[in-house]
N, C-alpha and C positions, 0 to 999 in steps of 0.2 A: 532317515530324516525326511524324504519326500512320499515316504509310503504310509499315507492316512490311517493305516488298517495295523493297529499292533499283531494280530494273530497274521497278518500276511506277513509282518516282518520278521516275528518269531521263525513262518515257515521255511523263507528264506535263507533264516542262519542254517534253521534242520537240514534243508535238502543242498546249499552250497557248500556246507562247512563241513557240519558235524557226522553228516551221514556219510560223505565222503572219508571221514578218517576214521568211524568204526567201518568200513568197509577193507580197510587196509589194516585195518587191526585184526577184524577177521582173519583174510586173507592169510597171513603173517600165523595166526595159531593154527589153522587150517593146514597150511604148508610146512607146519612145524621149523617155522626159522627163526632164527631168537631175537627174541625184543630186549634190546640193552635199556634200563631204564637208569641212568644216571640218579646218581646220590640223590643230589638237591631234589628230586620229585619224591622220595622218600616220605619228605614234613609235610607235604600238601595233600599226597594220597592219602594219609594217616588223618590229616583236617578234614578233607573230603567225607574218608568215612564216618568218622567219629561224628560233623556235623550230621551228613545224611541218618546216621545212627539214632541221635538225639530228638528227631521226630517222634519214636516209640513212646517217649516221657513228654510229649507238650499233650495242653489242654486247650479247649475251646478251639483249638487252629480253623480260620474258615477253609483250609482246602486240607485234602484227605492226607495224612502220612507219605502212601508213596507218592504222589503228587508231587511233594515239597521234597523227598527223598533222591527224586528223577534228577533235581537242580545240581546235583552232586555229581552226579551220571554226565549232566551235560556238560558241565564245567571242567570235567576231565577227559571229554572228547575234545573242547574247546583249547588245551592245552595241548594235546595229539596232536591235535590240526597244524597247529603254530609248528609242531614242532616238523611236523613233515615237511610246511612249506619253506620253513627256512635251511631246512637241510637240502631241501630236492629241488627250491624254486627259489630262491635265495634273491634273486633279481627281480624277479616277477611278485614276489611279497612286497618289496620296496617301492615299487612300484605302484603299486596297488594300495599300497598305506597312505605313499603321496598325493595319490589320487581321491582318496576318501576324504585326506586333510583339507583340499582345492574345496571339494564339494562340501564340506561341511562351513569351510571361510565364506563361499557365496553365500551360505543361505545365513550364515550372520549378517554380513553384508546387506541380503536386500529384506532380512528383518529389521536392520536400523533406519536403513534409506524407510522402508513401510512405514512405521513405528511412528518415527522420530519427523519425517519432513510429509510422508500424504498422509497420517493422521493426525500428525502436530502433536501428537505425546511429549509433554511436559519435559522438561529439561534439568529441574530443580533438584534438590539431593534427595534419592528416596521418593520423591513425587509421582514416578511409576515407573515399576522394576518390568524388566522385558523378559520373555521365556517363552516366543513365538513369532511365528512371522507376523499373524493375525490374517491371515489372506485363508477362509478355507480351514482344513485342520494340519496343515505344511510346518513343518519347522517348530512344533508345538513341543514343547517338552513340559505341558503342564505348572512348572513350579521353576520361581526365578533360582533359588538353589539350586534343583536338578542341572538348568541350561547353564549356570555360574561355573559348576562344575566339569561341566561333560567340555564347554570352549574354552576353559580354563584345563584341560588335559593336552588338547589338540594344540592349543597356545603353544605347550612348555616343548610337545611334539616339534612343530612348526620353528622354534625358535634354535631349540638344537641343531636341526637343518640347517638352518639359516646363517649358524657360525663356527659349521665345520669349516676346517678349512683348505679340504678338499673339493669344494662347494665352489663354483664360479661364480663371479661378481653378479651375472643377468640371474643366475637361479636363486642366488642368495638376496636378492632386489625383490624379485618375487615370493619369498618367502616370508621376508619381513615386511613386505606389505601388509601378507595374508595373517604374518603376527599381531600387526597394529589393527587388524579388522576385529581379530578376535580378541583382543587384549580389552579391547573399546567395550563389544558386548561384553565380557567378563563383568565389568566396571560397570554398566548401566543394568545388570542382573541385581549389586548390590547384597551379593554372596561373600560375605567377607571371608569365610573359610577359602572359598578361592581364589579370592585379592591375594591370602599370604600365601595360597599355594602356587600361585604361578611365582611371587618372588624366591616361594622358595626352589621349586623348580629350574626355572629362570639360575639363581647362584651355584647350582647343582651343573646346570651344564655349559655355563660359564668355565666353571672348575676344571670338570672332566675334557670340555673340548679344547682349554687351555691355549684359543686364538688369539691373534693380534684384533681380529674383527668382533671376537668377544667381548675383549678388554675395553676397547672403544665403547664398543655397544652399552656395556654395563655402566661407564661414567656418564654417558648422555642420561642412560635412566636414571640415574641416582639425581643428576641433576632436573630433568622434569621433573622426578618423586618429590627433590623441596618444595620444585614451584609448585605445584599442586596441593601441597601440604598446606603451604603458605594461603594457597586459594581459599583453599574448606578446611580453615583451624577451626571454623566454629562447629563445624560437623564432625571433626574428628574428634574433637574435646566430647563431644556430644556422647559418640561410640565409646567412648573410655569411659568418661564418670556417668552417666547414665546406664547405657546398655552392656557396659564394661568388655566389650570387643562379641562376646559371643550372643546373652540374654542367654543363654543354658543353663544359667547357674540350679534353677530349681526342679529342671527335667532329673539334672545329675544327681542333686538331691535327693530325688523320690526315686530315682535307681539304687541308691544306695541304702534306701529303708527296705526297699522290696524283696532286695535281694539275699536278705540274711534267710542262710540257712538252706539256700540254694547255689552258693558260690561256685561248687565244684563239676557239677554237671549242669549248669544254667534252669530254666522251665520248659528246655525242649525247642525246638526250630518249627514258629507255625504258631508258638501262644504270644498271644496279644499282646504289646505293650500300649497301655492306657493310662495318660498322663492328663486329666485334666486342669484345666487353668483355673485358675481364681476368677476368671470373669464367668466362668459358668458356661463359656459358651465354646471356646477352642480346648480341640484336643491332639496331644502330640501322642499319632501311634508308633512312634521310637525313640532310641535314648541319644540320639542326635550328637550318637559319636559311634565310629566303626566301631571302636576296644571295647565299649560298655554295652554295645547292641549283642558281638560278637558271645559276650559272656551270662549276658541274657538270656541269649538261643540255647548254648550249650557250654556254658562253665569259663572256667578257667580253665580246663583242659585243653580247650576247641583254642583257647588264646594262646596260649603254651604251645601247638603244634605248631599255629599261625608266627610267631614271634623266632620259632627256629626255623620254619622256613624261611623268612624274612631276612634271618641271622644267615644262612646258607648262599643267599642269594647273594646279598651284599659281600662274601666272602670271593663268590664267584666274579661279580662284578669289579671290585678292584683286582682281582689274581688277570682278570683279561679286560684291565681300564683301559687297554690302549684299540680294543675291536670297536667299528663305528657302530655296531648294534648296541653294546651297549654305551654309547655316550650316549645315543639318542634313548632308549627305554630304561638307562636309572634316571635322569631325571626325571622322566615321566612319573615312575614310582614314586618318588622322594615328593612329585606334586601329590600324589596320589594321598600319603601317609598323611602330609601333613592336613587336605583339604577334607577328607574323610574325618580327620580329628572331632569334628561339630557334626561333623551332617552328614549321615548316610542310614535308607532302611536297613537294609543285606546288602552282603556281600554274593549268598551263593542265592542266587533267581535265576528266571530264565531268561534268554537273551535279555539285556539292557545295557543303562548307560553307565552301567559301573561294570558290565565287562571289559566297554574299551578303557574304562579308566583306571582301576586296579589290575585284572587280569592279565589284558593285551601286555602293559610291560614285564608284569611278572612272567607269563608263556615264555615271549621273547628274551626274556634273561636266563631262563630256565633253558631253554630250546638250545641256545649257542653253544656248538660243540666245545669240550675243554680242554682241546690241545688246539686251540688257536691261537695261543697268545702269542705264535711267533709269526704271522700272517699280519699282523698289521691292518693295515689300511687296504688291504684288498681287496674289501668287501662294502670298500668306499665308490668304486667304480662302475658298482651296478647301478650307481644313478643315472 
């Protein structure tokens, strides 16, 4: 977030993260000691491949085969990673998560404070979406979507926290502070995919954390929600019979003329999708939803691996709904599912902001061992 330089932050994840747990993967086949690889990682290595696979068949791709191929490579070091730290470093992951969640609330924080009071950016519905600090290239996320999403992940992150309720009053004060920072940015990005997915989120870990400070929590927001309904009925009306919640209607459209005849294997991971508009002048280079990008790149097949991983996870996560790992990382996902629905390029790139938002909770769900389920709250205490 404060590192101006994409290729510096790329390198970052390489030499903190990734390099470190193919180093221990090595290690591990080197010393011939066995790598248990639990079930659930089955459907995603088989995704893995199969997308990295799918490059062979695309056309036009502006970067070479293996290029786009390596993203497969990395995203399954990127799951290693998770999984060693949460087995080995269990406290020090948590840690460290909470910490990124602190640093990433500030800089929405002093992108609103910039924005909004020293450059007096507009206020009015839609009258300017935020997706930066503006100071510098700091805090830049390009595209009100991209930033809608990525603080709309951290939110549902942060809110979980916030109503465990093994969580002390002063940290749970501070959390939902750092909630209502990033709730605000979510809201003034103007990313309606991530409006529903922090609600959805949000009831996800309501459910799962099943507090008394939840249950509070959730009627105060239901009651803001009218009042504010009440506020902007003329803009919501607007979103429905006009833009009808998404405006995607005709991307999805022309996914669905394009794609005949290519359903089963997609055009490949790397060829273009080129949607232009009616005005002649904008162009959407994807299908501005994960499932229909997904099957672009490579089939219905790449969807089908992704859908029983998916199916596995969720299976794992309620058999051990009572671990605080995952109260915090399924609703994350469940933001994930739902906010991705509209809007997302790829899922497998190299570092970005759809690793922390897809990936990080599926890693994390995947990662917790499966004979926890009679540990409880244990693992509540590394806070």
């Amino acid at each position: 977030m404060w590192l101006q330089s994409g290729s510096a932050h790329n390198t970052q994840v390489y030499l903190g993260l990734l390099l470190p747990a193919l180093i221990a993967l090595v290690c591990k086949l080197v010393s011939r000691a066995p790598i248990r690889v639990s079930v659930e990682y089955l459907p995603w290595l088989l995704f893995l491949a199969w997308v990295a696979s799918s490059t062979l068949w695309s056309t036009n791709a502006e970067k070479r085969p293996l290029d786009l191929a390596k993203c497969a490579m990395f995203i399954a070091l990127f799951l290693a990673a998770l999984a060693i730290l949460l087995r080995q470093g269990e406290a020090h992951l948590r840690r460290a998560l909470m910490a990124g969640f602190v640093v990433v609330a500030l800089g929405a924080l002093a992108s609103l404070i910039y924005q909004f009071f020293l450059l007096d950016k507009p206020l009015a519905y839609r009258a300017y979406r935020i997706d930066r600090l503006g100071y510098g290239d700091f805090a830049n996320y390009g595209w009100p979507v991209i930033a809608g999403i990525f603080h709309g992940a951290i939110a549902v992150w942060v809110f979980g926290y916030a109503i465990d309720r093994k969580v002390g009053t002063k940290a749970a004060s501070v959390a939902l502070a750092m909630f209502g920072v990033l709730v605000l940015y979510v809201v003034f990005t103007y990313a309606r995919g991530a409006w529903f997915g922090v609600l959805g989120g949000c009831l996800a870990a309501v459910l799962v954390q099943n507090s008394r400070r939840g249950w509070w929590l959730s009627a105060a927001f239901l009651v803001l929600l009218l009042g504010v309904g009440m506020l902007y009925w003329q803009a919501l009306t607007f979103e429905v019979q006009t833009q009808q919640l998404s405006g995607r209607e005709a991307i999805w459209q022309y996914f669905f003329e394009v794609m005949q005849g290519h359903w089963l294997f997609g055009y490949g991971l790397g060829t273009p999708f080129v949607y232009n508009w009616p005005d002649g002048v904008n162009i959407s280079p994807h299908a501005h939803s994960l499932y229909l990008q997904q099957v672009y790149d490579s089939g219905l097949v790449s969807l089908a691996l992704m859908a029983i991983g998916l199916l596995g996870v969720a299976r794992k996560a309620w058999r051990l709904r009572d671990d605080p790992w995952v109260r915090l990382a399924f609703p994350a996902l469940v933001f994930a599912l739902i906010a991705l629905l509209t809007d997302v390029e790829r899922i497998i790139t190299r570092p970005s902001v759809y690793w922390t938002v897809f990936w990080l909770p599926v890693a994390i769900l995947l990662a917790i061992p499966g004979g926890r389920q009679d540990r409880g709250d244990d693992a509540a205490t590394a806070a």
